[in-house]
LOLUM-998070 format. One record per atom (N, C-alpha, C): residue number from 1; residue in three letters; atom name; x, y, z. Coordinates in Angstrom, 3 decimals. Atoms other than C-alpha are relative to their C-alpha. Layout:
  nr rest atom     east    north       up
 NUM  ALA   CA        X        Y        Z
...
This chain:
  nr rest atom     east    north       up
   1  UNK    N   -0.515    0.104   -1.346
   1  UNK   CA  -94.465  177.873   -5.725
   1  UNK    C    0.408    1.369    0.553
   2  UNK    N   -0.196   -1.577   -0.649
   2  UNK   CA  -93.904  181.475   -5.620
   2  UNK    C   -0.972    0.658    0.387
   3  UNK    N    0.971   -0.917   -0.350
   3  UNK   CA  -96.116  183.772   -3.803
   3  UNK    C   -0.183    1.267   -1.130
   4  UNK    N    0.106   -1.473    0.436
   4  UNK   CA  -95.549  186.363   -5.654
   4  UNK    C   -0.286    0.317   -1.428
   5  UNK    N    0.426    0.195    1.534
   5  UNK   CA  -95.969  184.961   -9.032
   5  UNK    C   -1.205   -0.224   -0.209
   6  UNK    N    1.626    0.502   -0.007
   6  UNK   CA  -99.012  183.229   -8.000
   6  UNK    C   -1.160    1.161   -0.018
   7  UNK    N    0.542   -0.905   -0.396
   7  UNK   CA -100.438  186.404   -6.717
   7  UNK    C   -0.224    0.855   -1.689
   8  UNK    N    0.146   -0.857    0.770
   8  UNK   CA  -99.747  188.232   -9.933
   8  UNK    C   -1.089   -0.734   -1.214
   9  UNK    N    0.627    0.520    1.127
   9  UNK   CA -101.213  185.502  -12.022
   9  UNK    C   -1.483    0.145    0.512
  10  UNK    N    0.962    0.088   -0.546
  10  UNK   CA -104.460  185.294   -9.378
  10  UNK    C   -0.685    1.359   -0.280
  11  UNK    N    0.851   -1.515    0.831
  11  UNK   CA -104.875  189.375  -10.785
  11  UNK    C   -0.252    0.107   -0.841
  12  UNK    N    0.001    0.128    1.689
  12  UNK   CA -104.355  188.743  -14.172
  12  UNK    C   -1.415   -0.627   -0.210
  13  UNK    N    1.277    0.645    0.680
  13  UNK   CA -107.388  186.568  -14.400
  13  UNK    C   -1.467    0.157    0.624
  14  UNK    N    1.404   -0.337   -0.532
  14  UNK   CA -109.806  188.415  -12.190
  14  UNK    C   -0.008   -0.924    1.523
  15  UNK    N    0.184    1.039   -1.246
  15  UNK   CA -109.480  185.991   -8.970
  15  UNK    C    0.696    0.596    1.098
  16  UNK    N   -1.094   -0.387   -1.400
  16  UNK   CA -108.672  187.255   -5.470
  16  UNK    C    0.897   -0.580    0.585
  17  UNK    N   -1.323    1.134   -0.361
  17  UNK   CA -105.313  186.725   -4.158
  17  UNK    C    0.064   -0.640    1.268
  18  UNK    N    0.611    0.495   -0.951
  18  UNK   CA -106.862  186.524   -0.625
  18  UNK    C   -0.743   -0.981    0.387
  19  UNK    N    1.123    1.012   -0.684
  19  UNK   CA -108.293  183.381    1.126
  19  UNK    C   -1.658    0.351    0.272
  20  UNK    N    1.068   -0.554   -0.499
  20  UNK   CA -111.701  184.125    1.981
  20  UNK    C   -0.548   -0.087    1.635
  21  UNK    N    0.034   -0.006   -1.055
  21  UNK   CA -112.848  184.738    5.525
  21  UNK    C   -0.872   -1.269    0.500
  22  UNK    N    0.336    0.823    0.061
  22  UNK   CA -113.890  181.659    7.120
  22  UNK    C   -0.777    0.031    1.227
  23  UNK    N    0.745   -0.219   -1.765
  23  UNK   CA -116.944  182.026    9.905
  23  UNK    C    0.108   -1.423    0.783
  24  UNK    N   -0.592    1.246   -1.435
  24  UNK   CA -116.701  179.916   13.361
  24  UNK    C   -1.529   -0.787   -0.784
  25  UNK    N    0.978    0.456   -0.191
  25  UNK   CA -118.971  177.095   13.615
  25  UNK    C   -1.084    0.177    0.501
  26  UNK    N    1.227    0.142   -0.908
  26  UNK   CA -122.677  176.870   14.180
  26  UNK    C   -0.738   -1.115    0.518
  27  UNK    N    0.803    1.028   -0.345
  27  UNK   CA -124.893  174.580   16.097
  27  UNK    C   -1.162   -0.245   -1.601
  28  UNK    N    0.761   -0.630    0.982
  28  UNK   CA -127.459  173.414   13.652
  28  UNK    C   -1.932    0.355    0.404
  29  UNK    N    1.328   -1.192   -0.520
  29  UNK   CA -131.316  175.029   13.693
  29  UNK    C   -0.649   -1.174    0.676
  30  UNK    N    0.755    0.601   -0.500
  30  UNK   CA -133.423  173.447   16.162
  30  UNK    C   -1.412    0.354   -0.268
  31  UNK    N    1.700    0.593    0.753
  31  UNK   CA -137.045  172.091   15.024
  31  UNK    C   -0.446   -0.750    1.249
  32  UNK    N    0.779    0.143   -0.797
  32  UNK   CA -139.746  171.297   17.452
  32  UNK    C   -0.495   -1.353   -0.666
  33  UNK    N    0.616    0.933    0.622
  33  UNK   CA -140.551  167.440   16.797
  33  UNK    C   -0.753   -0.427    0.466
  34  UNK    N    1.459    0.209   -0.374
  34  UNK   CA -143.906  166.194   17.258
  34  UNK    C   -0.503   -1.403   -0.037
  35  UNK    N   -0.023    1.485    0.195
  35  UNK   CA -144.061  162.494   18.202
  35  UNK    C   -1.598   -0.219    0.750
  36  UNK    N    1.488    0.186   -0.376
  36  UNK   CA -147.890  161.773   17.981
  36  UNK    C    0.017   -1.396    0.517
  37  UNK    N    0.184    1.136   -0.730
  37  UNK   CA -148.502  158.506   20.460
  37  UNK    C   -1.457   -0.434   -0.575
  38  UNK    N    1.643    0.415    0.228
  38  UNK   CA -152.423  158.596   19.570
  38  UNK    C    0.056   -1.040   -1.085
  39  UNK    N    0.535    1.022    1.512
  39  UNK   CA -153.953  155.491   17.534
  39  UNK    C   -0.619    0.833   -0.425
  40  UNK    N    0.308   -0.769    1.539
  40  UNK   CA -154.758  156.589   14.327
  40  UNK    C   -1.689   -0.521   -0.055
  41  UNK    N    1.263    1.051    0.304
  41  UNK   CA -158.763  156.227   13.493
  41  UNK    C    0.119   -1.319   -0.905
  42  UNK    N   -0.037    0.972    0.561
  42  UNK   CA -157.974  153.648   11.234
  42  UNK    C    1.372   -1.353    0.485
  43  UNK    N   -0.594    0.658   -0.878
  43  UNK   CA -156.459  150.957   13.535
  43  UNK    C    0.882   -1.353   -0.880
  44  UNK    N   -0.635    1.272    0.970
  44  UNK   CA -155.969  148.225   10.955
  44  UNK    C    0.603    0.366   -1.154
  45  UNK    N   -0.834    0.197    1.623
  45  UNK   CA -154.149  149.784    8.122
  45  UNK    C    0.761   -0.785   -0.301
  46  UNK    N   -1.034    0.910    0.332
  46  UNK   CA -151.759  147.549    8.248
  46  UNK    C   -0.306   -1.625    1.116
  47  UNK    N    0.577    1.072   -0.786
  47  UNK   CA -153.488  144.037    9.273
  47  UNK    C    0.903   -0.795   -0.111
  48  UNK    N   -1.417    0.831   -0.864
  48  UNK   CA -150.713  141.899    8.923
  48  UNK    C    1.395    0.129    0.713
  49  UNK    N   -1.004   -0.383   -0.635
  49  UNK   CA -148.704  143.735   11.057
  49  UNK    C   -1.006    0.015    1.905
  50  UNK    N    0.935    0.681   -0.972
  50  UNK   CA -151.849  142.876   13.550
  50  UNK    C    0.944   -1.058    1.237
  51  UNK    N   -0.374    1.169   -1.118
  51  UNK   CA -150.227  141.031   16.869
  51  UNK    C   -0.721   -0.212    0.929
  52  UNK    N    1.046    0.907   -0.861
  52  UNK   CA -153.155  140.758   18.366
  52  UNK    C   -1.076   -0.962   -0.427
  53  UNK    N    0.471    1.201    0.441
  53  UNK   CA -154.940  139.206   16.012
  53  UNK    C    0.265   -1.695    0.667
  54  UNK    N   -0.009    1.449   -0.103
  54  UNK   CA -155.906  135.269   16.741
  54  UNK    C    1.034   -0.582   -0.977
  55  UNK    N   -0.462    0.180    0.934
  55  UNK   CA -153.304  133.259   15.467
  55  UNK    C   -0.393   -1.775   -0.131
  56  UNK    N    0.240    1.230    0.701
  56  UNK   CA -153.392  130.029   13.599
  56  UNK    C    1.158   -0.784    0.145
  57  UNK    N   -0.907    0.957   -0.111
  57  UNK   CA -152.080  126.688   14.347
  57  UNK    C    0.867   -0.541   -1.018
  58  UNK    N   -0.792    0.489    1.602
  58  UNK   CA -149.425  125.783   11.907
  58  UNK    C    1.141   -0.884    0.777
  59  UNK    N   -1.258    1.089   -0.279
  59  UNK   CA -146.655  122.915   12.560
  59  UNK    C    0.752    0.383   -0.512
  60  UNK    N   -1.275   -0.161    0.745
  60  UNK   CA -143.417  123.301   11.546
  60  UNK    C    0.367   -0.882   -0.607
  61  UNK    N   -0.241    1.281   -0.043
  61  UNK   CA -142.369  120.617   10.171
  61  UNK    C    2.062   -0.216   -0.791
């Protein structure tokens, strides 16, 4: 709880008795994102995710 003890012990073992300097905040890096709209040549990779497909009569029951 003493400064002054702390300090001497923080030399003794190699450790600075100083805080370290603490820089301001930065925004973070802005990246150019690239949202491709185009269909893909392969239109059906994923066919049961198809909603235009014909669909089939099924009852609930």
């Amino acid at each position: 709880m003493e400064p002054v003890v702390i300090e001497k012990i923080l030399l003794h073992i190699g450790e600075p008795s100083e805080p370290p300097v603490v820089l301001p905040a930065r925004a973070p890096p802005q990246v150019e994102m690239d949202f491709d709209q185009v269909a893909q040549a392969n239109e059906n990779e994923w066919p049961d995710m198809d909603q235009s497909a014909e669909t089939i009569d099924e009852t609930w029951n």
